[in-house]
Residue frames relative to the residue before (quaternion, step in Angstrom):
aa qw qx qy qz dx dy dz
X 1.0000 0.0000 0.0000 0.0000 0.00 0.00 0.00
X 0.5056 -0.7428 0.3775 0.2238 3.78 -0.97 0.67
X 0.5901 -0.4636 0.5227 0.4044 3.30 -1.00 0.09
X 0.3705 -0.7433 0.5388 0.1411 3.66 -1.15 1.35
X 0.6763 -0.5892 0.3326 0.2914 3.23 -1.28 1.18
X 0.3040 -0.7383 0.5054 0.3272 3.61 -0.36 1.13
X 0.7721 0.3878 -0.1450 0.4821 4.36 1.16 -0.56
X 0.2111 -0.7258 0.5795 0.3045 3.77 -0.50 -0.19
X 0.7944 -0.4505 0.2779 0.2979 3.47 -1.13 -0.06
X 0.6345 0.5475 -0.0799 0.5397 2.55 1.81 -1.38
X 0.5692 0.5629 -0.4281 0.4194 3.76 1.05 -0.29
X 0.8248 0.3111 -0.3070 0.3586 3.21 0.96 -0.84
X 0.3142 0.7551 -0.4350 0.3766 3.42 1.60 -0.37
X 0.7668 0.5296 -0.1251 0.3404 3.52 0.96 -1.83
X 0.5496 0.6842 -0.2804 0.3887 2.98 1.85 -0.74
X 0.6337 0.6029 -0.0767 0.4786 2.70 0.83 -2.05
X 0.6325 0.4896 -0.3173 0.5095 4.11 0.46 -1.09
X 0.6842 0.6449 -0.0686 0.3335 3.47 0.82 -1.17
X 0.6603 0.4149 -0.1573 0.6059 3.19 1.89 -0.97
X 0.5781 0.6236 -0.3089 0.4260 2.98 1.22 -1.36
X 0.7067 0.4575 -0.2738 0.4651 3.78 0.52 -1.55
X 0.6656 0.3813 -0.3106 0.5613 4.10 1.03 -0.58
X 0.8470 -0.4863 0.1260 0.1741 3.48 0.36 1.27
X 0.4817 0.6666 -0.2409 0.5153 3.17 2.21 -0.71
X 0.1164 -0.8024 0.5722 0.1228 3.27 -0.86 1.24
X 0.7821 0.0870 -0.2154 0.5782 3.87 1.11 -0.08
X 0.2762 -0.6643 0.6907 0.0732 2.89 -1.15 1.58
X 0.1353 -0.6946 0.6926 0.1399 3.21 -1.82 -0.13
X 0.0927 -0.7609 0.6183 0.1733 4.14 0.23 1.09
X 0.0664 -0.6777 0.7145 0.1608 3.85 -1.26 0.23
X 0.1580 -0.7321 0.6179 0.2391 3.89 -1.25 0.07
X 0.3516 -0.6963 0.5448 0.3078 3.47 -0.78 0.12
X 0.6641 -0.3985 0.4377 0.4567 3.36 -1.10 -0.12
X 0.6941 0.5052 -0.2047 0.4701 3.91 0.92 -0.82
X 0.6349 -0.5197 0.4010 0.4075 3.32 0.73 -0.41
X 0.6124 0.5933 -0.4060 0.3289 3.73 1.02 -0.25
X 0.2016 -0.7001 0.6792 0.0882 3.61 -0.79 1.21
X 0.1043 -0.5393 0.8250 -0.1327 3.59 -1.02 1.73
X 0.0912 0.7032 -0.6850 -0.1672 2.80 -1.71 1.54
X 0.3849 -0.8216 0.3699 0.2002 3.39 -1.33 0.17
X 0.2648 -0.6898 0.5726 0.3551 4.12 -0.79 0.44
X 0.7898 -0.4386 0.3242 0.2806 2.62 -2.09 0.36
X 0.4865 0.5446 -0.4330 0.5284 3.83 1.82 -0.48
X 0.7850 0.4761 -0.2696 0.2906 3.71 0.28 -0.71
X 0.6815 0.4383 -0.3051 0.5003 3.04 1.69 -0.90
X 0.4300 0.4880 -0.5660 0.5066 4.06 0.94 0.08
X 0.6956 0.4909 -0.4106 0.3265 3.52 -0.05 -1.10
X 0.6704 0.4812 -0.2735 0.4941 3.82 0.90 -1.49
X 0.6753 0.4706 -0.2372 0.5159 3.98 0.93 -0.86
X 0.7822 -0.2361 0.3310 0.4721 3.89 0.36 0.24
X 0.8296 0.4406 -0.3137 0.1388 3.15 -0.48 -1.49
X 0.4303 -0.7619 0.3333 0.3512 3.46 -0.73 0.47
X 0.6331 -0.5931 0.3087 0.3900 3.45 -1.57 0.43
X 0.2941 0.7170 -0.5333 0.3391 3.50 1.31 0.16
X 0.7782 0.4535 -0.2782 0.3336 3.78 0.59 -0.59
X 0.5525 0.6034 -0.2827 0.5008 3.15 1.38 -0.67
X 0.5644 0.5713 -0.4373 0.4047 4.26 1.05 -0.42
């Protein structure tokens, strides 16, 4: 038998709804291997993707 789901569907569904309504138009949800749901904005995901911090001033 497997190892039980450390999130439901709905946690991240809730997450995601949650950013969206606080103004964030691209999220990015990541899981770890452990169960930790890290989400990200669109300032965090240029920064994590390359781009430089010149954009973020």
């Amino acid at each position: 038998m497997g190892v039980p789901a450390r999130f439901k569907q709905s946690d991240i569904k809730r997450a995601a709804a949650g950013m969206r309504a606080a103004g964030f138009e691209q999220i990015r949800v990541e899981i770890d291997p452990n169960g930790k749901i890290v989400i990200l904005t669109e300032q965090t995901i240029r920064r994590r993707d390359g781009e430089g911090w010149e954009d973020l001033e």
